[in-house]
C-alpha positions as CSV (number, residue, x, y, z in Angstrom):
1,X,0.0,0.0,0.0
2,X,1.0,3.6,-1.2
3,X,1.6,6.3,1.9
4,X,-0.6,8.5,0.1
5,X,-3.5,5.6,0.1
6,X,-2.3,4.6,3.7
7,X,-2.5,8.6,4.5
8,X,-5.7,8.5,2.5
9,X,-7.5,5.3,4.7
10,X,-6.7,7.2,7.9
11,X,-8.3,10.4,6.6
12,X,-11.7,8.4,5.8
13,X,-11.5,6.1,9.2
14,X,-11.4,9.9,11.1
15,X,-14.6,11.1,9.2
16,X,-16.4,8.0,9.7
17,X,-15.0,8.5,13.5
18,X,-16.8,11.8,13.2
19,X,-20.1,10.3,11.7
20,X,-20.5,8.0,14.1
21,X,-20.0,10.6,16.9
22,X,-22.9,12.9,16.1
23,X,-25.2,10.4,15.7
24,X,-24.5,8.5,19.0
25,X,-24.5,12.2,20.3
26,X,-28.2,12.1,18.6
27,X,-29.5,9.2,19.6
28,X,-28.1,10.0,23.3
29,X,-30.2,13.7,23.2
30,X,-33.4,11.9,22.0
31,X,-33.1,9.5,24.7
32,X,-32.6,11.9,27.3
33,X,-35.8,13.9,25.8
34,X,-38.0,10.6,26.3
35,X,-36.8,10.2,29.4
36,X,-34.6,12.0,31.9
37,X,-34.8,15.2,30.4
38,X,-38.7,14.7,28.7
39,X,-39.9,17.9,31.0
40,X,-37.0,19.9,28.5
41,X,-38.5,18.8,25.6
42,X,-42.0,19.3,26.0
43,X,-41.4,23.3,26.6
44,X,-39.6,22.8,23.3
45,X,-40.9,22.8,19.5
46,X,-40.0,20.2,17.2
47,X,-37.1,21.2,14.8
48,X,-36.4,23.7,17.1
49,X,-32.5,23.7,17.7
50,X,-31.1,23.4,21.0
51,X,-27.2,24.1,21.6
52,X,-26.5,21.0,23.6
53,X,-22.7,19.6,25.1
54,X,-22.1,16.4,26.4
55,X,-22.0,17.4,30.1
56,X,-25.6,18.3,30.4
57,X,-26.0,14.6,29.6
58,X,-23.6,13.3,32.5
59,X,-24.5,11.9,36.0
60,X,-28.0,11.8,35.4
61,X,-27.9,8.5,37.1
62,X,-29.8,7.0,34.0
63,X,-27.4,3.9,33.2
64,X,-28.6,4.2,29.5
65,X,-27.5,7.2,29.1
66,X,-23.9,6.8,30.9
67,X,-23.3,4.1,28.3
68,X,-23.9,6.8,25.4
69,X,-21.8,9.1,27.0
70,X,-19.2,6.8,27.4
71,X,-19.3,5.9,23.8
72,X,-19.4,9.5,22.6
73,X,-15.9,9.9,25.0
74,X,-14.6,6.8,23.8
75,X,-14.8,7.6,19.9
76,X,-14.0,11.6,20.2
77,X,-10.6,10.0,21.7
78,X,-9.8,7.7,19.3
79,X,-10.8,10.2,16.8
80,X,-8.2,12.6,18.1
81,X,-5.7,10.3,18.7
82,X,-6.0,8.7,15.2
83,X,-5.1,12.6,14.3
84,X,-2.7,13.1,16.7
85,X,-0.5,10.2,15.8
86,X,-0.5,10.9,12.0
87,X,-0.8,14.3,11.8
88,X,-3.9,14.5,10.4
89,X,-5.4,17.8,9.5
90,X,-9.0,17.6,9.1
91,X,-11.8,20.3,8.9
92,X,-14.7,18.4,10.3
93,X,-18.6,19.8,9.5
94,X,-19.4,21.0,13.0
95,X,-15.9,21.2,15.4
């Protein structure tokens, strides 16, 4: 395998990092609006954006929602370090 292809693969691996990332992040906010945080949402319209970070989702003592969070952490590290360790410079859609 070429470096530029080898270069290439990590560049695609880090988006797909990225992908994967906003829609655990998704999935974690619509469970939290079902559940722990459902009072929130029903103030709320739909579509309406809300400017969320991951700590509002953080000891809530809902177990379902620590695993999301956890996962979120786990690939937004891997992510980095992937760029970290091959000097990646990437211009991801929403950082």
């Amino acid at each position: 395998m070429k470096t530029n292809d080898y270069k290439q693969t990590l560049y695609d691996a880090v988006t797909v990092l990225h992908k994967a990332e906003t829609e655990i992040f998704t999935s974690m906010v619509n469970v939290a609006f079902a559940g722990k945080y459902k009072d929130i949402s029903e103030v709320h319209d739909e579509g309406e954006i809300l400017n969320m970070e991951l700590a509002f989702f953080e000891n809530t003592e809902d177990a379902n929602l620590d695993i999301l969070v956890e996962s979120v952490k786990n690939i937004f590290n891997s992510k980095n370090r992937l760029m970290n360790l091959n000097a990646l410079d990437i211009k991801l859609d929403d950082e």
